[in-house]
gemmi code that builds the backbone of each chain (N, CA, C; Angstrom):
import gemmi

chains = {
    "A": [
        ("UNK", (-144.155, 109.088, 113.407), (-144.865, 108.566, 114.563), (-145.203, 107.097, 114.333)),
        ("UNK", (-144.245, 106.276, 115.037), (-144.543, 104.824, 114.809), (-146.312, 104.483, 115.659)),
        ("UNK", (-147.021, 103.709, 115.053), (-148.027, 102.833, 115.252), (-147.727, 102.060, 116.918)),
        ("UNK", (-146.366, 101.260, 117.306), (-145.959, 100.979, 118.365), (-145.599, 101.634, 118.894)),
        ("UNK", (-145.963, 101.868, 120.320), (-144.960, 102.732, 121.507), (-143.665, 102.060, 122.111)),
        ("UNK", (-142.116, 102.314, 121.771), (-141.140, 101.542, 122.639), (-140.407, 103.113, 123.207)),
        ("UNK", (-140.158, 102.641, 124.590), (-139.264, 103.880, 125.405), (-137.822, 104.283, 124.315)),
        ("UNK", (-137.958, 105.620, 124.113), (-136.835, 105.726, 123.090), (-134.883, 104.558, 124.113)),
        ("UNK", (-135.123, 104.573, 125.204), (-134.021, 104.307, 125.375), (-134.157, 103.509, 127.187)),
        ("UNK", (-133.349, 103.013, 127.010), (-133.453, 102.179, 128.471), (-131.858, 101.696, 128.408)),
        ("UNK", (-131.243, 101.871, 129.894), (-130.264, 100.993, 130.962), (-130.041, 100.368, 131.449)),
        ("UNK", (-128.731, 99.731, 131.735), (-128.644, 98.607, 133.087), (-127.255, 98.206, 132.839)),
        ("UNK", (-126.502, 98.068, 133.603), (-125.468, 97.673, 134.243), (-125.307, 95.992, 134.090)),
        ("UNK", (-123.624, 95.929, 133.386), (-123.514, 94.516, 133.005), (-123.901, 93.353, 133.972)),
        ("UNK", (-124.592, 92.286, 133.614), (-124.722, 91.268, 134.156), (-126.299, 91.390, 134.743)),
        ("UNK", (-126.847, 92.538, 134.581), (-128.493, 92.903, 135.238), (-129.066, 92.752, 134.278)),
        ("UNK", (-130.296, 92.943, 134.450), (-131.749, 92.152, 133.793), (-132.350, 93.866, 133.175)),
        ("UNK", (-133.048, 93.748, 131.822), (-133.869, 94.977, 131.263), (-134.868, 94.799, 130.779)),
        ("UNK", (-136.050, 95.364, 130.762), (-137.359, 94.681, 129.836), (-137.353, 96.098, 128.934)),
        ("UNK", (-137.746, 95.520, 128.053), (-138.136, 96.792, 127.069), (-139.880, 97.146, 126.644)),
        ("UNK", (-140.654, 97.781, 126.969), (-142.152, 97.566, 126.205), (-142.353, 97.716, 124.784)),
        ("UNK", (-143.437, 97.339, 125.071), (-144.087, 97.772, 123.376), (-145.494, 97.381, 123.509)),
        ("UNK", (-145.928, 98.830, 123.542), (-147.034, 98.945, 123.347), (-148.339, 99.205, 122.341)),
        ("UNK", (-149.281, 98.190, 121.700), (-150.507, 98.618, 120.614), (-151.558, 98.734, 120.814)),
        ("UNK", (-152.476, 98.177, 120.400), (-153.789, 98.028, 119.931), (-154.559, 96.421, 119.260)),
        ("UNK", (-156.172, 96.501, 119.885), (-156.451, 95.329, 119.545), (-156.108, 95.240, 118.246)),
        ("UNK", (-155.486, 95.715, 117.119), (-155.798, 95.832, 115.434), (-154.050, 95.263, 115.111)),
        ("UNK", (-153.525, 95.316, 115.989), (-152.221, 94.689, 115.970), (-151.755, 93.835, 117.173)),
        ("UNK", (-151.002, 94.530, 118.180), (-150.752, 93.160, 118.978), (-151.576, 92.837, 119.744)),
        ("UNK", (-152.851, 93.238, 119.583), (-153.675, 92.607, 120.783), (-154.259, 91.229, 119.470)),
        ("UNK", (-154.148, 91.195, 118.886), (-154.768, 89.907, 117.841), (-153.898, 89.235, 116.865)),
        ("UNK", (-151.931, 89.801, 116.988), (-151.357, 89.286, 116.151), (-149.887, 88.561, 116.941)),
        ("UNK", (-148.967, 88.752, 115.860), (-148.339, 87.702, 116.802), (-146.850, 88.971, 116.757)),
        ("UNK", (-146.274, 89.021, 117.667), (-145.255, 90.286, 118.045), (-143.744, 89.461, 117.767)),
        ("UNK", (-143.036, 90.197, 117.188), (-141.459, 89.828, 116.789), (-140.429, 90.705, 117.207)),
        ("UNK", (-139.531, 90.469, 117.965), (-138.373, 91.803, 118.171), (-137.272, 91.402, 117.524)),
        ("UNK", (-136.783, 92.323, 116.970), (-135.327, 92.799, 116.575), (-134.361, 93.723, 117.071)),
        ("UNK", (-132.478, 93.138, 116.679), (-131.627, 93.371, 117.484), (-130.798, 94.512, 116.361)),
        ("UNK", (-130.618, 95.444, 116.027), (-130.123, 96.242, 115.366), (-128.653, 96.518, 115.756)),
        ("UNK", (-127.585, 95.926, 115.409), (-126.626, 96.593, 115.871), (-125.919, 97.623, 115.170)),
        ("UNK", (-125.174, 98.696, 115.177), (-124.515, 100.143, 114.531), (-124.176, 99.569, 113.254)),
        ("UNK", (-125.063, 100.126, 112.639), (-124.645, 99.741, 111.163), (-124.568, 98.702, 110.518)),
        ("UNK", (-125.797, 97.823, 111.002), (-125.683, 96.576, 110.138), (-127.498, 96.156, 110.696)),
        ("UNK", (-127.634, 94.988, 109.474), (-129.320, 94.695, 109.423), (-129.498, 93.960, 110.506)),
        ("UNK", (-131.102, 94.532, 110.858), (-131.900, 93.774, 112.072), (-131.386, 92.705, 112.252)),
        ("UNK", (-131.959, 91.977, 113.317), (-131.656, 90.593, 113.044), (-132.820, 90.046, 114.147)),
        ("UNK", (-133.664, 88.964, 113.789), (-134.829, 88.266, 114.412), (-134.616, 87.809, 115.823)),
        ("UNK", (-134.776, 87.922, 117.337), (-134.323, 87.677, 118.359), (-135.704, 86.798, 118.858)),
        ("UNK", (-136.991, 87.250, 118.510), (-138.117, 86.811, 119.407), (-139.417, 86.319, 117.783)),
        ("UNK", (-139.939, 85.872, 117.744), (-141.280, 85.243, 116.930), (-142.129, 84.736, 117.693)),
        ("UNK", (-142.948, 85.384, 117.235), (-144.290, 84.449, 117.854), (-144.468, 84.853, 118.944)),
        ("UNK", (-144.677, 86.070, 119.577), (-144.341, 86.410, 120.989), (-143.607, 85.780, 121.754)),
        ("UNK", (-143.109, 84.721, 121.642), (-141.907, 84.674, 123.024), (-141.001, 82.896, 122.434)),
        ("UNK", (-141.029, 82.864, 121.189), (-140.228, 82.054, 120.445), (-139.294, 82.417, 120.107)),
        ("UNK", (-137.483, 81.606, 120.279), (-136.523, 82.051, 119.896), (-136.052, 81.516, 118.714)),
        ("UNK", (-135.861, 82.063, 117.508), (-134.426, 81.201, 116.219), (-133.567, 80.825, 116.956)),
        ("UNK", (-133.225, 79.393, 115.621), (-132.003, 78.955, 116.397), (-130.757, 79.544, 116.261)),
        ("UNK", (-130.210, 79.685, 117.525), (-128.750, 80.693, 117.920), (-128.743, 81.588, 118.519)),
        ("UNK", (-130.268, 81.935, 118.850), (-130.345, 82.666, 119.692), (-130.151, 82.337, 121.615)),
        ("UNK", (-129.205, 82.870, 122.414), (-129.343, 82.774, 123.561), (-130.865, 83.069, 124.990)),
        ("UNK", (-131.052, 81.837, 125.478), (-132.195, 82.045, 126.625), (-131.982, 83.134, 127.125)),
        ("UNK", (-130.978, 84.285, 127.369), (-130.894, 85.466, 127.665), (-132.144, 86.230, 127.747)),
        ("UNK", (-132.692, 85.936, 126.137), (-133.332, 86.826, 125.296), (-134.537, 86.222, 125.514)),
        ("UNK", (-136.286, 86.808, 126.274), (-137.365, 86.146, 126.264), (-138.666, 87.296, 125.718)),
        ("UNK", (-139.657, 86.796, 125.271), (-140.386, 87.211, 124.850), (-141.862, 87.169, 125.637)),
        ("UNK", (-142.838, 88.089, 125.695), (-144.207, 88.038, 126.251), (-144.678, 88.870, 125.796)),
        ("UNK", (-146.539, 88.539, 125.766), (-147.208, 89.552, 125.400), (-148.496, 89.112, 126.449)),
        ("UNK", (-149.073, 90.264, 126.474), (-150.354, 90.248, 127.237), (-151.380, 91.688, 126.815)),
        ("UNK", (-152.217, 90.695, 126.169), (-153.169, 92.076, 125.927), (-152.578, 92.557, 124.659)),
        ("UNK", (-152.657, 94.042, 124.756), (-152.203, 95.197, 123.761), (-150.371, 95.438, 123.600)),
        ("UNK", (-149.932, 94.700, 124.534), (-148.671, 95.510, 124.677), (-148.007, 93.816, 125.067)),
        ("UNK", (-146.417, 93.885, 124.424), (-145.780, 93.044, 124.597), (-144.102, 93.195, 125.037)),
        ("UNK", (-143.561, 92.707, 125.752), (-142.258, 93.122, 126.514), (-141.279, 91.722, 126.053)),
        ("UNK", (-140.168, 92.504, 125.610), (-138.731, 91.875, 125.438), (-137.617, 91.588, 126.562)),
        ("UNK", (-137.276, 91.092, 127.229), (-136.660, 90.843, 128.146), (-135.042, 90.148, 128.111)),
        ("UNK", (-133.888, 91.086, 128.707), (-132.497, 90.653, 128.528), (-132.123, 90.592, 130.159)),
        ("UNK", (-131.487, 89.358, 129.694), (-131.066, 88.984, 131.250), (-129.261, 88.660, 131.140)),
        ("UNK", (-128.685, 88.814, 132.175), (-127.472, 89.005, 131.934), (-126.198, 89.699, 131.164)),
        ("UNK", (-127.111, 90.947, 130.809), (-126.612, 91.920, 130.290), (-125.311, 92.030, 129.821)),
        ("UNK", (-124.710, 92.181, 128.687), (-123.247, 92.635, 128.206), (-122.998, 93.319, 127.073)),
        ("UNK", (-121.577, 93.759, 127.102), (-121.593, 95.160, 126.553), (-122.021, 94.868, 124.870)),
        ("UNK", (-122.072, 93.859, 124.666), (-122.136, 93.527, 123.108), (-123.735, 93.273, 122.950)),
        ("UNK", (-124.521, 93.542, 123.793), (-126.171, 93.451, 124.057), (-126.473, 95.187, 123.546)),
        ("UNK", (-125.771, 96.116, 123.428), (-125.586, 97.513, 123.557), (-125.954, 97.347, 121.292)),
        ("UNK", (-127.454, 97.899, 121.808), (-128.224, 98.142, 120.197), (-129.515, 99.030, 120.249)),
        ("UNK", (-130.205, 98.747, 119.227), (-131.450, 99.158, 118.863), (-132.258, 98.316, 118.843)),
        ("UNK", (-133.440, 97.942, 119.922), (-134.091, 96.916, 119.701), (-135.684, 97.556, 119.334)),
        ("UNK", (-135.924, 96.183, 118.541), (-137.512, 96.915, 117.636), (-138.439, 95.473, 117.788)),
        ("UNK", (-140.029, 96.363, 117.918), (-140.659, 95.423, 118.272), (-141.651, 95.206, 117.006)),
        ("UNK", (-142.036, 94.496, 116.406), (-143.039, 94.287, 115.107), (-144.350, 93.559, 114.589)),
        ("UNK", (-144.879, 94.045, 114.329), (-146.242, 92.572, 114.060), (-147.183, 93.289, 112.803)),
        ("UNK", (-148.363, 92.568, 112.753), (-149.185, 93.255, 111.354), (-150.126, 94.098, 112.374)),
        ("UNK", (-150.604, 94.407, 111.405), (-151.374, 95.700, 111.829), (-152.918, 94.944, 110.789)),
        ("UNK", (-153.999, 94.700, 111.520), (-155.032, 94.450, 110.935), (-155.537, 95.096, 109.798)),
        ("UNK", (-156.265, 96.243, 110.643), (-156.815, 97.411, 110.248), (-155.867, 98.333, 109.055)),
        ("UNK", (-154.337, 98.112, 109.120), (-153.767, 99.037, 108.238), (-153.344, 97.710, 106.727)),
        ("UNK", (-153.757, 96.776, 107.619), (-152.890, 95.828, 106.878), (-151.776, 95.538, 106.001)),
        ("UNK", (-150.991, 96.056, 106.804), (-149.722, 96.644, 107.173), (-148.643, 95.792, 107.906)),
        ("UNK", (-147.389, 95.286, 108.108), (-146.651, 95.157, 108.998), (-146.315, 96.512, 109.621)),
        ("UNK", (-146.414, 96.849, 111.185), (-145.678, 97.889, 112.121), (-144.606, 97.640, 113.048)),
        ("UNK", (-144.206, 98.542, 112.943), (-142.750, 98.490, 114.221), (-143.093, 99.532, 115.198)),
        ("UNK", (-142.201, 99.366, 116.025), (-142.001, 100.455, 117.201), (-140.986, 101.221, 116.243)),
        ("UNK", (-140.830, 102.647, 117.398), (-140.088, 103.623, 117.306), (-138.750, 102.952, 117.849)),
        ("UNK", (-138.215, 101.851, 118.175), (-137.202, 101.578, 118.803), (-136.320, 101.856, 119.795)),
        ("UNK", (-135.939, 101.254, 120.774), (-135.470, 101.440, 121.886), (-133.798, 101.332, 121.759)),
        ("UNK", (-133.035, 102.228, 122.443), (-131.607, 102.068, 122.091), (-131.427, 101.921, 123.947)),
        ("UNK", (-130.478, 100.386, 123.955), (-130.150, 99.874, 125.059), (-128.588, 100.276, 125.130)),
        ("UNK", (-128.594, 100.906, 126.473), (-126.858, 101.266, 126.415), (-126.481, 100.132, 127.835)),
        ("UNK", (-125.252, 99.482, 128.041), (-125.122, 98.302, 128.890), (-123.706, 99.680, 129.541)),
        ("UNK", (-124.147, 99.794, 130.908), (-123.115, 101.146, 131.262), (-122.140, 100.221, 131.884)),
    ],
    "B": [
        ("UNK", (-128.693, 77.412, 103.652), (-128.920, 78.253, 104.269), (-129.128, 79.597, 104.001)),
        ("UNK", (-130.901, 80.132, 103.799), (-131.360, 81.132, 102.381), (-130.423, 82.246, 102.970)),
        ("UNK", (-130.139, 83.176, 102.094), (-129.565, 84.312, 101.832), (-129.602, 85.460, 100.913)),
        ("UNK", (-129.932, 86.574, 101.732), (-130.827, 87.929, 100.723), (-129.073, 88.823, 100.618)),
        ("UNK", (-128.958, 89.241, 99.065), (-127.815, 89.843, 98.850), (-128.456, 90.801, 97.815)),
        ("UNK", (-128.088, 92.001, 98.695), (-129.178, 93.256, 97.438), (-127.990, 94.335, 96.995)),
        ("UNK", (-128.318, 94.896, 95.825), (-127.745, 95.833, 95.044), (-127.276, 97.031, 95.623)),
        ("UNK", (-126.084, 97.607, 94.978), (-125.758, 98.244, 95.666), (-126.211, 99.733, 95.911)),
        ("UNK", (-125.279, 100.739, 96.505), (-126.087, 102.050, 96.808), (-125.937, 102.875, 95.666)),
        ("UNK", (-126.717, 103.752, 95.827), (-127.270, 104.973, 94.759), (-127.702, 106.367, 95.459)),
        ("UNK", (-127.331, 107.360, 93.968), (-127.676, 108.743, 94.121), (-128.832, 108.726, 93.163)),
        ("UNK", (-129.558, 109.215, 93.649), (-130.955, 109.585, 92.658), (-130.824, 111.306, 92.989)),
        ("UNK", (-131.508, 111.954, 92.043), (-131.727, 113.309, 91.717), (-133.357, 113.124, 92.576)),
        ("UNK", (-133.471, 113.788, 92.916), (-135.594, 114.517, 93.023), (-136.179, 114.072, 91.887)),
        ("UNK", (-137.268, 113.208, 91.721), (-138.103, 113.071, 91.048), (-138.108, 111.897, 90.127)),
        ("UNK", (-136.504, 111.292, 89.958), (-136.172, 110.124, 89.527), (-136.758, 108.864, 90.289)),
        ("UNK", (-136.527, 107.701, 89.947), (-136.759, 106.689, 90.286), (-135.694, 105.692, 90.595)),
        ("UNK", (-135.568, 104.413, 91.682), (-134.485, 104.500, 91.808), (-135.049, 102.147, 91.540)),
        ("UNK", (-134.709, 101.468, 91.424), (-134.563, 99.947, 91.520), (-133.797, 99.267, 92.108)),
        ("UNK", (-134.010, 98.724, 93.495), (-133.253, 97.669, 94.414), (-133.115, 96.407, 94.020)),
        ("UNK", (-132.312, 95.605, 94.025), (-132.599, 94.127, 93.816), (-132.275, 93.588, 95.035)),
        ("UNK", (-132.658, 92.624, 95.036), (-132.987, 91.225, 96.067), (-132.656, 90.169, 96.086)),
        ("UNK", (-131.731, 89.849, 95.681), (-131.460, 87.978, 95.408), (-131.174, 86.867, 96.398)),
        ("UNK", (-131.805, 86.168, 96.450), (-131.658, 84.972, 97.181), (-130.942, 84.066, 96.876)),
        ("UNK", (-130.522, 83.114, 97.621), (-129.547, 81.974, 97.239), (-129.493, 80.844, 98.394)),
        ("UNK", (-130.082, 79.826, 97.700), (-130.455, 78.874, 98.920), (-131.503, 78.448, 99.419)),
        ("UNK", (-132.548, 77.215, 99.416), (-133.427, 77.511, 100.070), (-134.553, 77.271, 98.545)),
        ("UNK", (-135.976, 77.883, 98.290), (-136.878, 77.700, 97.463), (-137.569, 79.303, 97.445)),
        ("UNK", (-137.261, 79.698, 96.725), (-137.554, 80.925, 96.468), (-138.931, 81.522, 96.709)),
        ("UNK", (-139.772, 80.663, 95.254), (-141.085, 81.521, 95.003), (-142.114, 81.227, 96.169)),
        ("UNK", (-141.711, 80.263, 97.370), (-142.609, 79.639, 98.030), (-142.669, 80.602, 99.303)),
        ("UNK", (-141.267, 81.736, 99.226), (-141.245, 82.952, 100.428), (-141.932, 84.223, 100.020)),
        ("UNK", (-142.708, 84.875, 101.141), (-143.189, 86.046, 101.089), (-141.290, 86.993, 100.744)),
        ("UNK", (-141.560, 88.139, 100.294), (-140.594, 89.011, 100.788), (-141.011, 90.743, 101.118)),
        ("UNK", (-140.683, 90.867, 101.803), (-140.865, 92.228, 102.312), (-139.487, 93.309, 101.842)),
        ("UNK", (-139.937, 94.745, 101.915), (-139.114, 95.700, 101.745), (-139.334, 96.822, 103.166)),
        ("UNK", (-138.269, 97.288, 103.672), (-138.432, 97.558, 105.048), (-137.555, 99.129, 104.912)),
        ("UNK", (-137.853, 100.035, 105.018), (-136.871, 101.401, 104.872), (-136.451, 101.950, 106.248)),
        ("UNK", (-135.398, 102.304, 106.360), (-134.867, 103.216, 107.530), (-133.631, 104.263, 107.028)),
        ("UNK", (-134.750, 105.429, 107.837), (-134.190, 106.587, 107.124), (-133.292, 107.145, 108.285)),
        ("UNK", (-131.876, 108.253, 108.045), (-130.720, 108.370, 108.939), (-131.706, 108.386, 110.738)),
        ("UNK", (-131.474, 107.671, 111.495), (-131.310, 107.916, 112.451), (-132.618, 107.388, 113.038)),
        ("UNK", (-133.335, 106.942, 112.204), (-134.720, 106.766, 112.191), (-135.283, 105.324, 112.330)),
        ("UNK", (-136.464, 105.208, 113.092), (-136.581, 104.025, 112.837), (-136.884, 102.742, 111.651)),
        ("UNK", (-137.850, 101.768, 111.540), (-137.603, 100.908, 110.347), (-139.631, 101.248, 109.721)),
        ("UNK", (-139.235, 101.038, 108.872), (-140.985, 101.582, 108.033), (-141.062, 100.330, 106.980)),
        ("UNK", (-142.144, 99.654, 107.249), (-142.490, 98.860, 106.136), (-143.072, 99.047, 104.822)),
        ("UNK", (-142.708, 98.821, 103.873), (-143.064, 99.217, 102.723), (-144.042, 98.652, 101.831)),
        ("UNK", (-144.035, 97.398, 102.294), (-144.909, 96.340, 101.118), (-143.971, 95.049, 100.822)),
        ("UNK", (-144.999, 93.778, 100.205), (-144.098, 92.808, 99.760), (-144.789, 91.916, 98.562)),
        ("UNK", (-144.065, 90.847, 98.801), (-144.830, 90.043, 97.292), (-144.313, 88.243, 97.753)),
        ("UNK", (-145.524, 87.812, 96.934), (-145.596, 86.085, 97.208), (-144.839, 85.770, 95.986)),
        ("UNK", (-143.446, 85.093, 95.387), (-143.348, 85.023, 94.311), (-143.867, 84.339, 93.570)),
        ("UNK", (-144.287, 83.126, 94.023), (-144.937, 82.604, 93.725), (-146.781, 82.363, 92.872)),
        ("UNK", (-146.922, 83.505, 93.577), (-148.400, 84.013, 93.368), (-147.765, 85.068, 92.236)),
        ("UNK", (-146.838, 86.228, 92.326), (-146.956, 87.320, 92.090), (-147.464, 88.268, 92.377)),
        ("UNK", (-147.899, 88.607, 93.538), (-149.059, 89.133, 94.371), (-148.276, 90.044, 95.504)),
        ("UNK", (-148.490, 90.962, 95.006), (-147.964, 92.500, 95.662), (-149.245, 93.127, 96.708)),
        ("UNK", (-148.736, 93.335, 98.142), (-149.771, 94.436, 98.362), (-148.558, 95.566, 99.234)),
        ("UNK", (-148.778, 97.193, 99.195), (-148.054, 98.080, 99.358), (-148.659, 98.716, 100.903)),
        ("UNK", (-147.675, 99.324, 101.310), (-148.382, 100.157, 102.916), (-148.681, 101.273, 101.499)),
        ("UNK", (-150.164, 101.657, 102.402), (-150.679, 103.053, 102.373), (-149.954, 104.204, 101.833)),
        ("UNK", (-148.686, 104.776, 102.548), (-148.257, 105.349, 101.968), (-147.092, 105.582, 100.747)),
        ("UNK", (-147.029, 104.172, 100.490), (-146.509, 104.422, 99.030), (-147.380, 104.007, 98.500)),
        ("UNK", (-148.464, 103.378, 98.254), (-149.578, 103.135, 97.509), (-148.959, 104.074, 95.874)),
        ("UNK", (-148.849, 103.625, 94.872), (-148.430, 104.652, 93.407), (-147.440, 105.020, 93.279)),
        ("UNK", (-146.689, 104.827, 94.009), (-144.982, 105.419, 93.742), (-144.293, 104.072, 94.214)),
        ("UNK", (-144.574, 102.896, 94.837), (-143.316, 101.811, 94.705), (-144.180, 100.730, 93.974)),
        ("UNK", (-143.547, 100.024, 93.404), (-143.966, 98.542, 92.627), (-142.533, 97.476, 93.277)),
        ("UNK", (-143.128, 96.382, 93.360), (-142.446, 94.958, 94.117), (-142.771, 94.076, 93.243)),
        ("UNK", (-141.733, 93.535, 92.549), (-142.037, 92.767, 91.204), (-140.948, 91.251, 92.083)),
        ("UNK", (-140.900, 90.237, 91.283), (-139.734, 88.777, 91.921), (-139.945, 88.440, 90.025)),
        ("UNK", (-138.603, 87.791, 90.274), (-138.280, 87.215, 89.471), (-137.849, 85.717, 89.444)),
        ("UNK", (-138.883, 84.701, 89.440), (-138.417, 83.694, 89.679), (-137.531, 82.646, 89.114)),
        ("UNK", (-137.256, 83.027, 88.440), (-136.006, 82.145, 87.000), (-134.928, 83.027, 87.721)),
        ("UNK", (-134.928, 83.893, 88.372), (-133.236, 84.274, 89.139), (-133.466, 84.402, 90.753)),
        ("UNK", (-134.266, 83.981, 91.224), (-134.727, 84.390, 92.888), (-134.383, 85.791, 93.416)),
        ("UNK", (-135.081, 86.201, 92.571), (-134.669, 87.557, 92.887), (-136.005, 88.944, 92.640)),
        ("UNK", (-135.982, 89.361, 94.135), (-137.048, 90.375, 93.888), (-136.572, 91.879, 94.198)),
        ("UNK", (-137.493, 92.776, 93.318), (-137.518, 93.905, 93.214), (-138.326, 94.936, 94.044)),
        ("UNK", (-137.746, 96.528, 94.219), (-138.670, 97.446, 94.496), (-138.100, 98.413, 94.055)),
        ("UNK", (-138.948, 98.974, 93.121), (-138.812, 100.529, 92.638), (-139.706, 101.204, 93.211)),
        ("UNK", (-138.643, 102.832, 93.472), (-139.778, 103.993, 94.224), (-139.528, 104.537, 93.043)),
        ("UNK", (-140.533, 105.673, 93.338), (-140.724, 106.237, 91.868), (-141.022, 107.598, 92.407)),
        ("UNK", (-140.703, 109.046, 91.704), (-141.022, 110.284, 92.466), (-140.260, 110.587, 93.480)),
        ("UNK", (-138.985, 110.602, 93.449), (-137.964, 110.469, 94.820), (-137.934, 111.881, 94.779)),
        ("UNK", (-138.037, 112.178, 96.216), (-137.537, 113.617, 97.123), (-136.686, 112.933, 98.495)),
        ("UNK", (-136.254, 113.601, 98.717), (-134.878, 114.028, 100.048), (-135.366, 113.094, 101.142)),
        ("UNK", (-136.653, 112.751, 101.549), (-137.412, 112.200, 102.289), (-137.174, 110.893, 102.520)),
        ("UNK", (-136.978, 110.472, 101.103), (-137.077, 108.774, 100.670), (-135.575, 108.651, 100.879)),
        ("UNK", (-134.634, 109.347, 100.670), (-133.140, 109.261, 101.647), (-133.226, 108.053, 102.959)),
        ("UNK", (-132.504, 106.670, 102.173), (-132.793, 105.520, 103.730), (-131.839, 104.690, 103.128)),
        ("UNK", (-131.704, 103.508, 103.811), (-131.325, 102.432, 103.654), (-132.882, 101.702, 103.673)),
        ("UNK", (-132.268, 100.843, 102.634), (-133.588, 100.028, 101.780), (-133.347, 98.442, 102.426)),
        ("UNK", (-134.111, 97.482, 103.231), (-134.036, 96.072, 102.966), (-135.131, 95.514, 102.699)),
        ("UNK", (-134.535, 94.109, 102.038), (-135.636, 93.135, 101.454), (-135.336, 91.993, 103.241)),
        ("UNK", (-136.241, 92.081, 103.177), (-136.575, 90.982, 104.503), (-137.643, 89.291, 104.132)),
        ("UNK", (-137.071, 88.225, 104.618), (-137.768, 87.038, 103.995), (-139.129, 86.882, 105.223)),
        ("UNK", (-140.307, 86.360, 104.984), (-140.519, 86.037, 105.772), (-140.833, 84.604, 105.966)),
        ("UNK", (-140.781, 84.432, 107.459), (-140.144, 83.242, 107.860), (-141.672, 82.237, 107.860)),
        ("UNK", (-141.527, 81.028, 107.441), (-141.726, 80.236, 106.506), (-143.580, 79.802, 107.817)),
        ("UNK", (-143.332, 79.753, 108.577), (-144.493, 79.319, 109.622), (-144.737, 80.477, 111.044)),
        ("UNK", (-144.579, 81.728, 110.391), (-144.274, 82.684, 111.465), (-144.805, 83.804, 110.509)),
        ("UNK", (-145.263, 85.204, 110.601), (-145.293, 86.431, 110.198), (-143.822, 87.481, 110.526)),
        ("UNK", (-142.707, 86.921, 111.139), (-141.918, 87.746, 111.674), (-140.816, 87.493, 110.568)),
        ("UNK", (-139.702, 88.670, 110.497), (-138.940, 88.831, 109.303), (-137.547, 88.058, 110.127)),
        ("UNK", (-137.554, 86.632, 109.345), (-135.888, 85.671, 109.529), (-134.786, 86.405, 108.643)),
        ("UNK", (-134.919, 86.483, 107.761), (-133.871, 86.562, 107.152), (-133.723, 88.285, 106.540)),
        ("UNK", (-132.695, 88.934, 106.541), (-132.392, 90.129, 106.173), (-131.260, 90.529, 104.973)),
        ("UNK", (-132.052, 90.933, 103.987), (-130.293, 91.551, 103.258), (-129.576, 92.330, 104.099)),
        ("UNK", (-128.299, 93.060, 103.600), (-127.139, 93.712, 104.203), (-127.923, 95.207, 104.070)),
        ("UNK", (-128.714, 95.687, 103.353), (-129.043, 96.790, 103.020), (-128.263, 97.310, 101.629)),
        ("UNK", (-129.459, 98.513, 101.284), (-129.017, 99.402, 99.587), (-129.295, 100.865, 100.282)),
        ("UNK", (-128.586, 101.670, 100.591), (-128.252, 102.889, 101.125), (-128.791, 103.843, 99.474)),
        ("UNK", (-129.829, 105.036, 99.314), (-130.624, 104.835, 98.878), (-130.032, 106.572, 99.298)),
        ("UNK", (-129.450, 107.378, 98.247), (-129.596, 109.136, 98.742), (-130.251, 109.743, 97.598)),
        ("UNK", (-131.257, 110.354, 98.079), (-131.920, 111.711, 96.857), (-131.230, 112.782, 97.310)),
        ("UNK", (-130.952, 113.505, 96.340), (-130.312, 114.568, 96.521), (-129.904, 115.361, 94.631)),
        ("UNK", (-130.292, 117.160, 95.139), (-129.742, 117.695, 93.625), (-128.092, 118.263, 93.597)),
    ],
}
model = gemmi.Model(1)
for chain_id, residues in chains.items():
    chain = gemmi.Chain(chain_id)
    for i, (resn, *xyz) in enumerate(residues, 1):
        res = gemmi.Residue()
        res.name, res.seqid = resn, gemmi.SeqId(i, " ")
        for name, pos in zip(("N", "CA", "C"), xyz):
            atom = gemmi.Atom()
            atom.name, atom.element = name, gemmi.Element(name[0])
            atom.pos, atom.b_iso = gemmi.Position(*pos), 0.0
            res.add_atom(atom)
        chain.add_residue(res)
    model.add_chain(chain)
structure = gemmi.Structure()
structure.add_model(model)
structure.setup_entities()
């Protein structure tokens, strides 16, 4: 039982727009700073969002970040089939003092 | 341009102990946090604990608290995590993750150490 809530799975049709949630607590993202990752089949994460809604460089504007409150949303715009992963949302955890993730969301691009 | 390249995979028995390595290349070593991050088949990613190499300064999640140690070695840029007490459970792929230098979020990733208990 991950600490973050993310919808095990979410859709959308190439070239359309998807948000993913992620939802915590003041003890994590309501007071820290939220990071998502792009998991593709068999190979390591990889950093898409920092800082709630900061991109690394190489990453495409596709990819945006927000948080508000307790809960923070990942956002893909222009969808394609190579967007088709596991995306995970992460930050510290105060109280556990801890880094947490979500349960991760698997995006299928139909 | 830093780069985490970790050891390869292993069979551990129940109750053995098993040692990942971590090496970096590129970049200034002891001045990065590093993290260890587990994901078990099918499962999502679980943080484990990390270390300042610099400091030497380990702190562990809760639940390995006594069964993993996170040691760096700074004369080879290279850090460690041993679990210790392995059952079927601890069955994952193991990464060392850097963290990124003015951020709390994990930049840089090894390839992974695929990690099976089993008798």
């Amino acid at each position: 039982q991950s600490v973050l809530t993310q919808p095990p799975s979410v859709s959308a049709a190439p070239g359309q727009k998807v948000t993913i949630s992620c939802s915590g607590s003041s003890s994590n993202i309501g007071n820290n700073y939220v990071s998502w990752y792009q998991q593709l089949p068999g190979t390591a994460p990889k950093l898409l969002i920092y800082d709630n809604n900061k991109r690394p460089s190489g990453i495409p504007d596709r990819f945006s970040g927000s948080k508000s409150g307790t809960s923070a949303t990942l956002g893909i715009t222009g969808l394609q089939t190579g967007d088709e992963a596991d995306y995970y949302c992460g930050t510290w955890d105060s109280s556990l003092s801890a880094a947490v993730f979500g349960g991760g969301t698997k995006l299928t691009v139909l | 341009q830093v780069q985490l390249v970790q050891s390869g995979a292993e069979v551990k028995k129940p109750g053995s102990s098993v040692k990942v390595s971590c090496k970096a290349s590129g970049g200034t070593f002891s001045s990065y946090t590093i993290s260890w991050v587990r994901q078990a088949p099918g499962q999502g990613l679980e943080w484990m604990g990390r270390i300042i190499p610099i400091l030497g300064i380990a702190n562990y999640a809760q639940k390995f608290q006594g069964r993993v140690t996170i040691t760096a070695d700074k004369s080879t840029s290279t850090a460690y995590m041993e679990l210790s007490s392995l059952r079927s459970e601890d069955t994952a792929v193991y990464y060392c993750a850097r963290v990124a230098p003015i951020s709390s979020a994990f930049d840089i990733w090894g390839q992974g150490t695929m990690v099976t208990v089993s008798s």
